[in-house]
N, C-alpha and C positions, 0 to 999 in steps of 0.2 A: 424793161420799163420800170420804172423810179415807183418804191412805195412808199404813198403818203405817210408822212413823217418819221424818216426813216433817210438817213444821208446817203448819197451818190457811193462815195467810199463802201458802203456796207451790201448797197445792194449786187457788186461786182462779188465781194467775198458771199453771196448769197450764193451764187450760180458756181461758185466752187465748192462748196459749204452747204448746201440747202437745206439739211438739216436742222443742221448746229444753226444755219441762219436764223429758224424759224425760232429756235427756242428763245434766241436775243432777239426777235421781232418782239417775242409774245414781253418779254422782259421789259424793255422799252418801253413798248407804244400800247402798253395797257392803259394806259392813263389819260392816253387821247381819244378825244371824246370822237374822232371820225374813224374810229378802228367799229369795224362791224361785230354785231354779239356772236355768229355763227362761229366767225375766226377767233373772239375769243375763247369760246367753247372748244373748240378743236384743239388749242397751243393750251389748255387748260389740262386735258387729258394726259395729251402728250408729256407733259411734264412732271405729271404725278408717275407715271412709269419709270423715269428717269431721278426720283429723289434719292438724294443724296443719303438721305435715312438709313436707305436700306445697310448701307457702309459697315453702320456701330453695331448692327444687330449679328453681324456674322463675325465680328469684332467679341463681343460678348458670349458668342456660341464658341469659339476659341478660347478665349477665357475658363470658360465652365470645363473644359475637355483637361485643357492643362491643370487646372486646380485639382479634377477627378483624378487625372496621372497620379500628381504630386500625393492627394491623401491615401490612393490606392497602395503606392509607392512604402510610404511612412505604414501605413497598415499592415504591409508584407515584412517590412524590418522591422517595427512590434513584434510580429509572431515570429519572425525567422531567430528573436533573441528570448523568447519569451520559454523560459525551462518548464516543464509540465509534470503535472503528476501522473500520466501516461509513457511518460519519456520523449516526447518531443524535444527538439532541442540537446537531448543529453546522448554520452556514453556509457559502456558499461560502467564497473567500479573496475582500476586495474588492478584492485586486489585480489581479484574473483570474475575471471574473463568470461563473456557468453554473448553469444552472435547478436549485433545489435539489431534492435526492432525496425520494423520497416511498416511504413506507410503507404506500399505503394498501389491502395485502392481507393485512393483520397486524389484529388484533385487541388491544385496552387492552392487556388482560389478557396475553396472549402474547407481546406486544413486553416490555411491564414482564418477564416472565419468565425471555425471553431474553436482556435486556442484563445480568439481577442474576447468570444464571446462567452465559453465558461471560466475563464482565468479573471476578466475583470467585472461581467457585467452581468454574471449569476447571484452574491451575493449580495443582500440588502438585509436592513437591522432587523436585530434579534433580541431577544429579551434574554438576561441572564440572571434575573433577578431569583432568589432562592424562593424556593415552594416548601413548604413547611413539613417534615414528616409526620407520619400517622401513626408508625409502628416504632416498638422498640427496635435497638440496636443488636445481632449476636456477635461473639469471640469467633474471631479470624480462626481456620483452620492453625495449627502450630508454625508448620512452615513458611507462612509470615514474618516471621522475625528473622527469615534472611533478609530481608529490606536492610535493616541495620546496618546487618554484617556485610552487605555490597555496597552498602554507604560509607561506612567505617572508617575507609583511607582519607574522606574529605571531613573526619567530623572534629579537626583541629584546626589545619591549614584553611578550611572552605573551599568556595569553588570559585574563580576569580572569569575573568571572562576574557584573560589572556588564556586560561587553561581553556577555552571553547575555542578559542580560534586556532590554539596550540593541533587541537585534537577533529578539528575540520579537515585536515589531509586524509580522515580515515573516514568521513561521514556520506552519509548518500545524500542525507539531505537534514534539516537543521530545522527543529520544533519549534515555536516561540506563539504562548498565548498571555494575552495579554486584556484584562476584563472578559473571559469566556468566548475575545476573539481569538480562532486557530491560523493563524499565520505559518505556511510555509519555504525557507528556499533549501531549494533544488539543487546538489551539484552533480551525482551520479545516478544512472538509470538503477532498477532494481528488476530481476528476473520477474515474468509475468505482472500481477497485477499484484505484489507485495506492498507496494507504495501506496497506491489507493485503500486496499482492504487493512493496511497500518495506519493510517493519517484515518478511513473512515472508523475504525475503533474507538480512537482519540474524541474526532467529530461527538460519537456513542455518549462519552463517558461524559463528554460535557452538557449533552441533552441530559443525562441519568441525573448528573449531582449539579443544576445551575446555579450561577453565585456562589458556587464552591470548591472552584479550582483554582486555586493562588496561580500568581503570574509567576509563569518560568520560563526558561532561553534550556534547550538542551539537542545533541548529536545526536544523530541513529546512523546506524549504518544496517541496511535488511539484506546482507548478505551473510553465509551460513558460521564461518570460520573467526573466533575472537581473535582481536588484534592486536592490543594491547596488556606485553605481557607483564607481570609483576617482574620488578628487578629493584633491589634495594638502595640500588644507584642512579634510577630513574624515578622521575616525579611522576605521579598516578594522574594519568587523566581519563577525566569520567564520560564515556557513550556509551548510550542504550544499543542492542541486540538482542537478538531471538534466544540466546546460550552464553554459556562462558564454560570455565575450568577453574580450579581449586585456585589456577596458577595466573589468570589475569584479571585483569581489573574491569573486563566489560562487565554491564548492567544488565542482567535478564529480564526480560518485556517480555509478555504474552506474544504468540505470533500471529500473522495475519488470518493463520485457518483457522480460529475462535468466528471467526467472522464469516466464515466459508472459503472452499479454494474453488473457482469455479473452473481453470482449465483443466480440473479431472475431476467433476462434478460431486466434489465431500460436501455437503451440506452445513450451516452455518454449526459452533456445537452444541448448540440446546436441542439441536434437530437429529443430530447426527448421532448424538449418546443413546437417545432415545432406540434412536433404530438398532446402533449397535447391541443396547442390551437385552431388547427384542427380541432378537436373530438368536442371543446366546443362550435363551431361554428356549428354544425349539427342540431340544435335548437337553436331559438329564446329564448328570457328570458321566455316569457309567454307559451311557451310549455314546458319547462321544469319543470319538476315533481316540485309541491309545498310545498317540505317537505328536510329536513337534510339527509344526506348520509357519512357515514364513513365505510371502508372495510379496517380491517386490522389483525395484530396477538395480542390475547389480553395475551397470554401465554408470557408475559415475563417481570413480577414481576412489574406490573403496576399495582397498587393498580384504577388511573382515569381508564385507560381501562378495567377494571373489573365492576366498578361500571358502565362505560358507555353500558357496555352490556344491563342492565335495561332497558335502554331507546327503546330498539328495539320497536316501537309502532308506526305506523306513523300515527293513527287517536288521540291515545291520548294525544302523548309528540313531533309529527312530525318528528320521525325520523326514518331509517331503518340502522340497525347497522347490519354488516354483518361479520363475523369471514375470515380470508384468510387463508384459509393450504396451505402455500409455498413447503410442500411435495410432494402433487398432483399435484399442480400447474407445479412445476418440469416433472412430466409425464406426465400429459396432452399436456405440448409443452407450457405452459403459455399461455392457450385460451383466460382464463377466469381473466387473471390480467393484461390486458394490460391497461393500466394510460387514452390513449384517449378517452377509451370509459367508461371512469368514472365522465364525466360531464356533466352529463343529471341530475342533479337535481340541483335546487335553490341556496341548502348551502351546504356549503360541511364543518362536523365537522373535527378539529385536534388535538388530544390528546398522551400527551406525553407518550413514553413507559421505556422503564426501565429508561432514561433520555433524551434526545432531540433526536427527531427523522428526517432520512433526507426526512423522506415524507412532511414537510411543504413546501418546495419550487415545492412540485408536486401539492398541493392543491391550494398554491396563485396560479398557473396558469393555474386553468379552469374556471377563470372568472366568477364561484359563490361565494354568500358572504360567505365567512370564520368565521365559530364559531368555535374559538379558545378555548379552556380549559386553563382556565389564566395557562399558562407557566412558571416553575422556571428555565426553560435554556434558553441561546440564542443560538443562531450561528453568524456568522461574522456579515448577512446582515437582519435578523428578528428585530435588532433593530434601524433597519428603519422604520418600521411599530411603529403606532400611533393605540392605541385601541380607536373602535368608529367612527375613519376617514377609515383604512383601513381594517379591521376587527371587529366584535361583541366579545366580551368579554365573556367567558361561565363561572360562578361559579362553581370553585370544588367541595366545599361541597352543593351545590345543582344542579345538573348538569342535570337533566332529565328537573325540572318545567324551568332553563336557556333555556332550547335549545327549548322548547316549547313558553316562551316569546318571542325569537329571532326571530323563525318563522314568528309568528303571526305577531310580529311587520313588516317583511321586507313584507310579504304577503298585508298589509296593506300600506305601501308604497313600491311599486315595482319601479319607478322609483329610488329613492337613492335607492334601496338593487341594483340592478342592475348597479348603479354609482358605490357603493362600487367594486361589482365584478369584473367592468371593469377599475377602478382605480390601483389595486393590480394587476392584470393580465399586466398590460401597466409595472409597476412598476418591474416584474419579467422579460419582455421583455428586458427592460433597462440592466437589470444585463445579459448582453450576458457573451460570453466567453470571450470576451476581456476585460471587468469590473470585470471577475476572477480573468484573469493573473494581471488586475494593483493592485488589491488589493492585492495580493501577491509580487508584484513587492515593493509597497511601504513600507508594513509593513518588509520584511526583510528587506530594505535600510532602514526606519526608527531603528530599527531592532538594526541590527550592527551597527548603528553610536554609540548605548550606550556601546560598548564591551570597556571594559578596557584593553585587550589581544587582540595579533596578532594571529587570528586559523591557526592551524596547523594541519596535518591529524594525529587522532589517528592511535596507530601500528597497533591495530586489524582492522579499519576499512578497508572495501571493496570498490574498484572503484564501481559506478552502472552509467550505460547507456543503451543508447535507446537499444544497442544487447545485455548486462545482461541478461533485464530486458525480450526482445523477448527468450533466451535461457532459461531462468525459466519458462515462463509462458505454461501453456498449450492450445491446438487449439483455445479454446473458449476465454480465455482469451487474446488471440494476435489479433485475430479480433475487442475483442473491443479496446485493446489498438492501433491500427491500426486506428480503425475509431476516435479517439480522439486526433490521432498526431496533431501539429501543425505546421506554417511554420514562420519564420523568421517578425517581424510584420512592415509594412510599417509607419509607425503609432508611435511616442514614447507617453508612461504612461500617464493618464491621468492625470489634475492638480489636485495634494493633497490639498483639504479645509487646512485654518491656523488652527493650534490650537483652541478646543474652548471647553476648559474641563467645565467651570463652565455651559457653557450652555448644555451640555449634562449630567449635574449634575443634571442640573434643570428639563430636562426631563426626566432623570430617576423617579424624584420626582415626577412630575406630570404622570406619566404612573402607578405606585404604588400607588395614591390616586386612578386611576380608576379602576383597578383592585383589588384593595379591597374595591371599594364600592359594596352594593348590587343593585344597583341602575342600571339595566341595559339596561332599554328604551333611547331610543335616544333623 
């Protein structure tokens, strides 16, 4: 039957269609005034169920999905390029190979998070503005004036900033502040958390002295062994390091364990000296055992501490030499390696390991005399020590009947072996924390004055600050870096010694006749 207003033709495709028909009834013949209200109500509904609308919104829900891919996407190649002062991103250094670190209690997603979030979006402005001192200034300990003499090779030619990129094949990773900002980049990993508790140092010293650290661009490399050696057919190029030798041109920096070592729980060294001269105080000199004591790892391609095992004998060679497994050590809780209670005997020997080790600064400070194993490295402030006056002198290539002569010898004079101990021990007191920060204060303003370029931040480097460096770190680690913060220092630098190369020439010369003579009675 034919619907009013509504053609013949349509009502045939109705009865095939009934559907679809009604919706082009409703479409139509709304506008005819003999269409009944119920049937428009009905084809009214109907059609709101069927709007087209709905199309664009699942259109838009696609949309949002793909865009989320894409930024999730770009978010994981940020981080997957993004070098860290953890060592994400990086390899060892191949100059000094060690198993690379592993992430694998992190999750994609959560590492991506964490490197996009302490790398770019920890940092916010700081003030660097200088704070006025209150106190007078004091004279640097002497040993200061090697600053000079490690600068010495740049204090004609300069420092150009071909010679930085020359000597970047050897760096772990590459300093640059600029206005009391600390800009990092990254190119190799550093064994445990060296990088962090080095770059948080830095962090330290520019809280300690703000608006008073000139802008400088310079290399580090936080591996043990100097690299670059002197040759008078070679151009000197200049990176910082933990040591050097008489014989290269690396730059001695303080090391990261000023600051604390936390994966064998040494405490930062304001804390740590303390305890150590504590401990050395629990005993009189004449109660203390009358024989040499060394406790350390001889497993790391130390040919001295291999042969110093021998010596283990303390009726025949006076010595008791004891191995550390820092593995156990680790589970135990570090019962059995705590520093203070390691100076209960007379001498305490030092022998270098794979190459300069930072346990000597733990040794001169338990005020027994020090039998050194003559050393081919220094550190910053070792070459303040005079063999003979502040330490016994131990022969490499005869090192058991050494340590047995030294004995004997201090046993036989207890008053001077006992001067010695407590001379070195006053001597490590001196070098407080504040005789860190100035020797790092000086040498980088000594430092930069030789830069022939205005630093600029590299593209890839990263800001690092005090909330980076808390956003990388983990629990253990933010505690010690916590207990080594410092505050603003009342106090400006102490005064740097003049120049005085030829006479630290001359001591080098007179230290190297004593040291290689055999000669080692007092």
């Amino acid at each position: 039957m034919p619907i009013r207003g509504v053609p013949h033709k349509l009502t045939a495709r109705r009865k095939r269609e009934k559907n679809k028909y009604v919706i082009f009834e409703f479409y139509i013949d709304s506008t005819q005034r003999n269409v009944d209200q119920p049937q428009i109500m009905g084809l009214f509904a109907r059609k709101t169920n069927r709007n087209p609308s709905s199309v664009p919104l699942f259109g838009v829900l696609l949309v949002v999905l793909l865009l989320t891919a894409i930024f999730l996407f770009e978010v994981d190649n940020l981080a997957t390029q993004t070098k860290t002062i953890v060592g994400y991103n990086l390899k060892p250094t191949p100059w000094h190979e060690f198993p690379a670190k592993k992430f694998n209690n992190e999750t994609k997603i959560a590492r991506a998070s964490k490197i996009i979030q302490c790398s770019y979006l920890s940092c916010g402005r700081s003030s660097n503005d200088p704070i006025p001192f209150a106190n007078h200034n004091e004279n640097c300990p002497t040993f200061f004036r090697w600053i000079h003499h490690d600068l010495q090779p740049w204090s004609e030619t300069r420092i150009s900033y071909g010679d930085l990129m020359e000597v970047k094949k050897f760096a772990s990773f590459r300093v640059v502040i600029i206005r009391g900002k600390l800009y990092v980049e990254y190119y190799y990993d550093c064994v445990q958390s060296r990088a962090m508790f080095t770059i948080w140092g830095l962090l330290q010293l520019l809280k300690r002295y703000p608006g008073r650290i000139p802008d400088v661009d310079l290399m580090f490399d936080c591996m043990d062994k100097p690299l670059i050696q002197k040759d008078e057919s070679a151009k000197p190029l200049p990176i910082f390091r933990y040591c050097t030798t008489p014989d290269h041109y690396d730059i001695p920096f303080p090391d990261w364990s000023f600051w604390g070592w936390s994966e064998i729980n040494i405490a930062p060294w304001q804390e740590e000296f303390q305890s150590i001269k504590q401990g050395s105080q629990r005993q009189s000199w004449k109660k203390k055992k009358p024989y040499a004591y060394w406790k350390g790892n001889p497993d790391v391609l130390s040919p001295t501490r291999e042969a110093l095992l021998m010596c283990n004998d303390t009726k025949h060679w006076g010595a008791l030499i004891m191995r550390q497994n820092w593995t156990q050590e680790q589970l135990d809780g570090f019962k059995q390696s705590k520093l203070s209670n390691q100076c209960n005997h007379r001498y305490k020997i030092y022998a270098e390991g794979y190459a300069w080790s930072v346990s000597l600064k733990y040794i001169l400070s338990c005020g027994c005399v020090p039998l050194i194993i003559n050393p081919k490295y220094d550190d910053f402030f070792s070459r303040g020590l005079f063999p003979k006056k502040d330490y016994l002198p131990i022969s490499p290539d005869n090192i058991c009947p050494s340590i047995k002569t030294a004995v004997e010898w201090g046993n036989a004079h207890p008053a001077k072996a006992e001067a010695i101990g407590k001379s070195v021990q006053d001597f490590m007191e001196r070098l407080n924390i504040d005789r860190i920060y100035d020797y790092m204060y000086h040498l980088i303003v000594e430092y930069a004055k030789l830069l022939d370029f205005k630093p600029t931040r590299p593209l890839s480097a990263l800001e690092e600050c005090v909330e980076s460096l808390y956003c990388f770190a983990d629990g253990n680690q933010t505690r010690f870096l916590k207990r080594s913060a410092t505050l603003p220092s009342q106090s400006p630098p102490c005064n740097l010694p003049q120049q005085a190369n030829r006479q630290v020439d001359k001591l080098i010369e007179e230290k190297r006749k004593i040291l290689n003579s055999t000669q080692l009675l007092m």
